[in-house]
C-alpha positions in Angstrom: 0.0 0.0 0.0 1.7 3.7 -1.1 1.6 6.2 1.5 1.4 10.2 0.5 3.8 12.4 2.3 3.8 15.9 0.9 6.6 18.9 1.3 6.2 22.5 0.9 9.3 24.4 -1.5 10.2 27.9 -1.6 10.1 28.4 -5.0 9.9 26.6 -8.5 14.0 26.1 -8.6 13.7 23.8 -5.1 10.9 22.4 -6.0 12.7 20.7 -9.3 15.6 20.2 -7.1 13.3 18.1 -4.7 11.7 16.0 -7.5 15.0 14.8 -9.3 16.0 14.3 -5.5 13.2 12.0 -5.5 14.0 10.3 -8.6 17.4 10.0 -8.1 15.9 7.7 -5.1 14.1 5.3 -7.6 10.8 6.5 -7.0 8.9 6.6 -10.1 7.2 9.6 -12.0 4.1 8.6 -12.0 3.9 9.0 -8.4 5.6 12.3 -8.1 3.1 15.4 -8.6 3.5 19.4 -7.8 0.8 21.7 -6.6 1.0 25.2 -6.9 -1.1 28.7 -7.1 -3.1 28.5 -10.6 -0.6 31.1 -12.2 2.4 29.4 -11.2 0.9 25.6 -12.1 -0.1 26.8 -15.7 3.2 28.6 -16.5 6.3 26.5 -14.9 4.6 23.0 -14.4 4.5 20.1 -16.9 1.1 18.8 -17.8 2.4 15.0 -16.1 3.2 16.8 -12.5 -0.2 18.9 -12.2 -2.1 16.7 -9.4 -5.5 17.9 -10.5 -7.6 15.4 -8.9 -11.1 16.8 -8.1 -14.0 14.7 -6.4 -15.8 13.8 -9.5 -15.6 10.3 -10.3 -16.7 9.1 -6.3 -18.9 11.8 -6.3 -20.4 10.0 -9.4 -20.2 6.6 -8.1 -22.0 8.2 -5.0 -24.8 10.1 -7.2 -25.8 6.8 -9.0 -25.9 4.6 -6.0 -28.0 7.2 -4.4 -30.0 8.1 -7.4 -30.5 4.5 -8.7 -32.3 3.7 -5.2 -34.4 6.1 -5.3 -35.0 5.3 -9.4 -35.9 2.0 -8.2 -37.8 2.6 -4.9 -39.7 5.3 -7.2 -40.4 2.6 -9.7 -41.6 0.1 -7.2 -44.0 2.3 -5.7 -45.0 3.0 -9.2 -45.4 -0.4 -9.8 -47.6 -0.8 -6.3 -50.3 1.6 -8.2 -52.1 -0.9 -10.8 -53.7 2.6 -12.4 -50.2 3.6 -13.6 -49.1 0.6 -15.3 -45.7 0.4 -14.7 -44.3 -3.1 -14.6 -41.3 -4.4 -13.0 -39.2 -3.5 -15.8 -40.3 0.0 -16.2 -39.3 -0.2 -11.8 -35.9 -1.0 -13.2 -35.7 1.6 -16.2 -36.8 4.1 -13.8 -33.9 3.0 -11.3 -31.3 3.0 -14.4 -32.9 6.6 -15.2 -32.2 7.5 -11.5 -28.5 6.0 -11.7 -27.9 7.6 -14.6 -29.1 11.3 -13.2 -27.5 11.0 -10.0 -24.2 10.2 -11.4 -24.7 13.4 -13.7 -25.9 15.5 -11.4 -23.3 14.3 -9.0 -20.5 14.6 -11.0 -21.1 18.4 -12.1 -20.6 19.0 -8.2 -17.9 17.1 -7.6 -15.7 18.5 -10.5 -16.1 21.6 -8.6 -14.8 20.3 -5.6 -10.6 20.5 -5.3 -8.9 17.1 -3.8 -7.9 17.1 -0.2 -4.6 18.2 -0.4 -5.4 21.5 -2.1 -8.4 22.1 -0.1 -5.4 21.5 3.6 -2.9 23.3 2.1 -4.4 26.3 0.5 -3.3 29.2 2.5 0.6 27.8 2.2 0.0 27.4 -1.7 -1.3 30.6 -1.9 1.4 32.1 -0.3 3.3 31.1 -3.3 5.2 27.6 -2.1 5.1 24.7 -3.9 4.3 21.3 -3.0 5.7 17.8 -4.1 3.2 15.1 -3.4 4.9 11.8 -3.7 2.8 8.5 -3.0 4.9 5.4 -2.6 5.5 2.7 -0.5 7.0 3.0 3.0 10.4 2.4 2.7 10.8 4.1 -1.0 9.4 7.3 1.1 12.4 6.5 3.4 14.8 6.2 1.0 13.7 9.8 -0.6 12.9 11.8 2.5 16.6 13.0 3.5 17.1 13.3 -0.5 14.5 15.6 -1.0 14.7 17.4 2.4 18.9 18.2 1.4 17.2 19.2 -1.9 15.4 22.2 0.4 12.0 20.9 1.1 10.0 21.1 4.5 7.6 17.8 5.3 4.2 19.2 6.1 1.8 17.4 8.0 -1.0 15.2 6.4 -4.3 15.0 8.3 -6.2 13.2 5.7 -6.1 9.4 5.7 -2.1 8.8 4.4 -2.6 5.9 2.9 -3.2 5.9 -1.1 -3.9 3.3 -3.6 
């Protein structure tokens, strides 16, 4: 299981220096990401760094379990009333229809919604620093901590669950 440990960098220049430390550790780019104020992120850091993770797909997930029960508890009352003429697969159509409009609906509000690690950090992003996120197993972490710590980064404290998949 990978754990996130995230450190906070002056500027852009310690911020590289911290990520090739990193990788000069062994661990891998694809668990290596940067955060940084929108103006800084869109000028100075590659597309494949940008952690832009929102809350959209398990806000989705969410929205159709939610809207696909009451879809279906909708359709079975539906199909309780003999006068409307719903049968048990128009219960389930409506349930799919409910699924299908909760995971929308859902969605739209999750993509609004900024991932954890923006949402704790934003006053220390704002400010200008930079943040490596890396998410690896525990003793790749412990291999890279000094590294990228030499390279001029400060470990900040992660309050949301650490562990990552």
């Amino acid at each position: 299981m990978k754990t996130r440990r995230i450190y906070a960098t002056p500027n852009l220049a310690a911020a590289h220096a911290a990520l090739a430390a990193a990788r000069d550790t062994g661990i891998e780019r694809d668990s290596l990401s940067l955060i940084a104020r929108s103006d800084i992120e869109m000028d100075a850091v590659p597309d494949e760094l940008r952690e832009a993770h929102t809350d959209i797909v398990p806000a989705a997930l969410r929205g159709a379990a939610g809207g696909g029960a009451v879809g279906l508890v909708a359709g079975l009352v539906a199909v309780a009333v003999p006068p409307l003429g719903i049968t048990l697969a128009g219960a389930g159509v409506m349930a799919a229809v409910g699924a299908l409009v909760g995971s929308w609906s859902s969605a739209l509000v999750g993509a609004s919604v900024p991932d954890p690690v923006r949402r704790q950090f934003e006053e220390t992003i704002e400010t200008g620093q930079i943040l490596l996120v890396i998410d690896a197993e525990d003793d790749a972490l412990h291999r890279a901590e000094a590294a990228v710590l030499r390279a001029g980064a400060s470990p900040l404290p992660y309050e949301a669950a650490t562990a990552v998949s």
